[in-house]
C-alpha positions, 0 to 999 in steps of 0.5 A: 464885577465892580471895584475889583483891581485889574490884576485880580479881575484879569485872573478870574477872567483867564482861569477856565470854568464853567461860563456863566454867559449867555448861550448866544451862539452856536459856536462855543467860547474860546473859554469852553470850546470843549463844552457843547452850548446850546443855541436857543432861539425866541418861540415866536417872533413878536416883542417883548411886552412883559420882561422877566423879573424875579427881584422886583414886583411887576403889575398884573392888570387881570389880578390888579396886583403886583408879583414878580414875572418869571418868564417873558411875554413875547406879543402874538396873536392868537393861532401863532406857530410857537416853535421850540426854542432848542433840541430837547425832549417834552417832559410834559404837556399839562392843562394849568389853571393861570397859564392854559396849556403848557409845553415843558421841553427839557433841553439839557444842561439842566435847561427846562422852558415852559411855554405856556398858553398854547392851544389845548391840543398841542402838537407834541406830547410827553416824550417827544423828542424836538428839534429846535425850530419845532412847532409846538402848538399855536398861540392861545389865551393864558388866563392869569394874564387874560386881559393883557394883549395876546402873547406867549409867556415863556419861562425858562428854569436852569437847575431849578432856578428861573432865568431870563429866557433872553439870557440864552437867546443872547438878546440881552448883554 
């Protein structure tokens, strides 16, 4: 928070609530000690070659338009393990137009992850219970996003609301 005098910025910062910080680790803030984080990890291991973005317009070269990006793209090739991010239960698993096969995984305090362009036959289905670390399926192709580099786009909502996946990975500050 900008142009907040140091008293009053020290009083929100020792007042307990609910932290609105990444779920970086497994070990919980000294602020929520009390409260179970979840620990999150990226799918697949390439890089990001599309970040998330829900205020500003990205360009897609399949559409040849712009929109927003609410997820990530994460580079792997085709047949890559894709692997749940957290323990959670698959809520479901569905044939979508633009994003093939998607994987909805439902992973508490409100956290839903879709990963989305896996093969059409997953290895999970709707009621599963997964581990983090999980395979889930392999990597395949997402059609509204065809003619970019193979990759995995994930996308994660927390109360309804899309989020960067990278907020919980705490890979970004």
């Amino acid at each position: 928070v900008s142009d907040v005098p140091y008293s009053q910025a020290s009083e929100v910062e020792s007042t307990p609530s609910v932290s609105s910080a990444p779920a970086s680790s497994a070990v919980a803030s000294e602020e929520n000690s009390s409260e179970a984080s979840p620990f999150f990890v990226l799918p697949v291991g390439g890089s990001i070659i599309k970040d998330f973005d829900s205020d500003n317009l990205q360009y897609s070269e399949t559409f040849k338009d712009w929109r927003l990006h609410l997820g990530i793209d994460i580079a792997a090739e085709l047949g890559t393990p894709v692997l749940a991010s957290a323990d959670g239960t698959v809520t479901e698993v569905r044939q979508d137009a633009l994003l093939g096969t998607v994987v909805v995984i439902d992973h508490g305090d409100g956290i839903l992850a879709s990963y989305c362009g896996l093969n059409k036959s997953p290895s999970v289905q709707q009621g599963d219970r997964v581990e983090a670390g999980k395979q889930l399926g392999v990597v395949d192709t997402i059609p509204s996003e065809s003619v970019e580099a193979s990759h995995l786009h994930f996308a994660i909502e927390q109360n309804g609301v899309p989020i960067s996946p990278l907020e919980l990975t705490g890979d970004i500050g």
